[in-house]
C-alpha positions as CSV (number, residue, x, y, z in Angstrom):
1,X,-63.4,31.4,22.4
2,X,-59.2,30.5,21.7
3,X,-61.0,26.6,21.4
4,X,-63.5,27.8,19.2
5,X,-61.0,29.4,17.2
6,X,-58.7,26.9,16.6
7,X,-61.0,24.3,16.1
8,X,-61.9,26.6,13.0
9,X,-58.7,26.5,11.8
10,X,-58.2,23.0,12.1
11,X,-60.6,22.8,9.1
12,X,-59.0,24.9,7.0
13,X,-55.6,23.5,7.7
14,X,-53.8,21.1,4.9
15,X,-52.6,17.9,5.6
16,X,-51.9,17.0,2.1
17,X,-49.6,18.7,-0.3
18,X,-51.5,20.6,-3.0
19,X,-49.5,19.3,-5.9
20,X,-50.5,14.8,-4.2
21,X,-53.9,16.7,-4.5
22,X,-53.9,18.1,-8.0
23,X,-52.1,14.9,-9.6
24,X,-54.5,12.4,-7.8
25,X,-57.5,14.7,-8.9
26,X,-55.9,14.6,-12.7
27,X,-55.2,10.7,-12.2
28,X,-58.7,9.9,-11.4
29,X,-60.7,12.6,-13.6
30,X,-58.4,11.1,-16.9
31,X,-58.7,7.6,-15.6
32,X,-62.5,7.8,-15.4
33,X,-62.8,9.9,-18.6
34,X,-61.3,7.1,-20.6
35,X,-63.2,4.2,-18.6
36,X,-66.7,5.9,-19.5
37,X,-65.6,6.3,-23.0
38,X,-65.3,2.5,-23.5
39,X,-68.4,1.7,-22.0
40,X,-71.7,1.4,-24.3
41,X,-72.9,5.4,-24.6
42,X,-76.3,4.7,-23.0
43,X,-74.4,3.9,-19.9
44,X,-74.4,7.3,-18.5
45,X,-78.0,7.8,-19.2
46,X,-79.0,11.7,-19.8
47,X,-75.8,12.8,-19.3
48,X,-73.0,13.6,-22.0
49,X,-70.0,11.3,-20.8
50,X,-68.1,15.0,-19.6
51,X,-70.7,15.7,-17.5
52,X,-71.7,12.5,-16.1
53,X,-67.5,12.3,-14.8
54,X,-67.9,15.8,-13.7
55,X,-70.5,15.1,-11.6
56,X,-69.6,12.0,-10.2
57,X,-66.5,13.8,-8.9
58,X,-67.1,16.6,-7.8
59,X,-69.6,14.5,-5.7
60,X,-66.5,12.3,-4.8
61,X,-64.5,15.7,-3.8
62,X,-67.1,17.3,-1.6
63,X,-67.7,14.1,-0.1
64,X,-64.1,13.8,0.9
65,X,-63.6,17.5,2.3
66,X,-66.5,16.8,4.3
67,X,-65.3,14.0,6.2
68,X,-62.1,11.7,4.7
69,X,-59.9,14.5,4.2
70,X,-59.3,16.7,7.7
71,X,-59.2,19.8,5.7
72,X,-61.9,21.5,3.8
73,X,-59.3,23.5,1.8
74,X,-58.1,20.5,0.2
75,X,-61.5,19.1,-0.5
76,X,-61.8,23.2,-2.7
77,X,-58.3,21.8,-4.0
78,X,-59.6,19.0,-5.5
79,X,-63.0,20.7,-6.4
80,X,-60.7,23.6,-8.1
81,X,-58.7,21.1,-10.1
82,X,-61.8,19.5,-11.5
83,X,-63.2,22.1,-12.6
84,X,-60.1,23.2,-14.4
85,X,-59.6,20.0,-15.7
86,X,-63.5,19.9,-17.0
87,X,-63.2,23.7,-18.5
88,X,-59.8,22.7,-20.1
89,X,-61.2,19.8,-22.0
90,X,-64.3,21.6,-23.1
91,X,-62.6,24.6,-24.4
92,X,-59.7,22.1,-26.0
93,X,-62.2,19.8,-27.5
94,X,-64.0,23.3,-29.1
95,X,-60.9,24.2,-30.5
96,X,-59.6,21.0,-31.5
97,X,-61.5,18.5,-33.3
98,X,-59.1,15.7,-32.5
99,X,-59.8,16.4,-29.0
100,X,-63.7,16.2,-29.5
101,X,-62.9,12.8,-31.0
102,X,-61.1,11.5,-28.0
103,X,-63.7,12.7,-25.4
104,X,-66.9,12.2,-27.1
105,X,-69.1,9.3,-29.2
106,X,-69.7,9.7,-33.0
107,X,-73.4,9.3,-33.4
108,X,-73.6,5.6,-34.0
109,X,-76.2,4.6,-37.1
110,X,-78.8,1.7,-35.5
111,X,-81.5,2.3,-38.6
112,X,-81.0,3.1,-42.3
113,X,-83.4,2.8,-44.5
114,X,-86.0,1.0,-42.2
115,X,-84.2,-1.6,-41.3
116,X,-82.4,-3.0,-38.1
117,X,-78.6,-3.0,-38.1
118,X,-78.4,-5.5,-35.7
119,X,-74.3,-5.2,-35.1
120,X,-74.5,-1.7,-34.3
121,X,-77.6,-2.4,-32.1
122,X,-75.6,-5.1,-30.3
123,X,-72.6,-2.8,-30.0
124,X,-74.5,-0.3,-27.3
125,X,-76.4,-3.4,-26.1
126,X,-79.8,-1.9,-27.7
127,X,-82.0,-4.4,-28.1
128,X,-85.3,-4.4,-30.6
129,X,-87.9,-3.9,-27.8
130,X,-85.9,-1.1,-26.5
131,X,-85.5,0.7,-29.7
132,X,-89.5,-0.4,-30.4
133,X,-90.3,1.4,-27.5
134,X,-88.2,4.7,-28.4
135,X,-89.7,4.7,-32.0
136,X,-93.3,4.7,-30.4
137,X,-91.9,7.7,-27.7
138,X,-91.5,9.6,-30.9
139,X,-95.0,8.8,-32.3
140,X,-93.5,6.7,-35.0
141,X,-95.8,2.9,-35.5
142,X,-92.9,0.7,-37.1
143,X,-89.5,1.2,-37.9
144,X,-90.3,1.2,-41.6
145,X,-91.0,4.7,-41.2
146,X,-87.6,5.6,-40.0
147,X,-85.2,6.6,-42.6
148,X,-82.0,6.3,-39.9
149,X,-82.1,6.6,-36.3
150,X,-78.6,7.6,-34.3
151,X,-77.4,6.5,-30.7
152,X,-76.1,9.7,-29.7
153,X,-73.5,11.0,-27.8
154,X,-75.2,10.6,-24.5
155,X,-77.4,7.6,-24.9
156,X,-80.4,9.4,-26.6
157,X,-81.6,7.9,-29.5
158,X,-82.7,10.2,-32.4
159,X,-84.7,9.8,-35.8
160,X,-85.3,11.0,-38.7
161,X,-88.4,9.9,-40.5
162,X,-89.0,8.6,-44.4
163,X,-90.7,11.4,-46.2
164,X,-93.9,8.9,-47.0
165,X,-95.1,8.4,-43.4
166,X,-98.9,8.5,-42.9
């Protein structure tokens, strides 16, 4: 039983200091935060960029306080400080619009008018079979019909159709 024991409390004991844990969870939540915001939005798929990196680490965090770290008490350390860090952000870029700016994507314009604009297109690598393919997802036949369409924040692709379409 005194084995059992402290076997237990070998997983709940901390190797690492809390603050190494916090900053390196910071570090790598900001660091990845800014490298998904450079990348083309329809990189992260489905996902808004936040919650793509939210996901990703927490993933990363359990992953390490089931195995690489010796402690599951740092591995909730880690999990703790992300989702601080996440609900931080969110509330900040609420209250702040210079905040939203930094951690999300304007909608970027791909169609006015009915036509193509290619360097915006080429900007989120979008080519004209993907967005071809989008338009008829949305029951539209040709882009003539499509007043503006918008890469959104995270990667969709929305329109909004000319009043005369038949």
């Amino acid at each position: 039983m005194a084995i059992l024991l402290h076997g237990l409390a070998d997983l709940f004991r901390m190797e690492t200091a809390v603050l190494e844990l916090v900053m390196r969870a910071t570090i790598m939540y900001v660091g990845i935060l800014f490298l998904l915001r450079i990348v083309p939005r329809r990189t992260g798929g489905e996902l808004a960029t936040m919650d793509l990196l939210f996901v990703v680490l927490i993933a990363e965090a359990t992953t390490h306080s089931l195995g690489e770290y010796k402690s599951i008490t740092e591995g909730f350390i880690v999990i703790l400080t992300l989702m601080t860090l996440n609900y931080s952000i969110n509330f900040l870029s609420y209250r702040f619009r210079f905040v939203e700016k930094l951690v999300s994507y304007p909608p970027l314009l791909v169609v006015k008018n009915g036509k193509l604009l290619h360097r915006n297109m080429r900007r989120e690598f979008l080519t004209k079979a993907e967005l071809m393919e989008h338009l008829r997802r949305e029951g539209i036949e040709d882009v003539t019909f499509v007043r503006s369409a918008h890469v959104e924040a995270d990667g969709h692709i929305s329109f909004i159709r000319t009043k005369n379409e038949d």
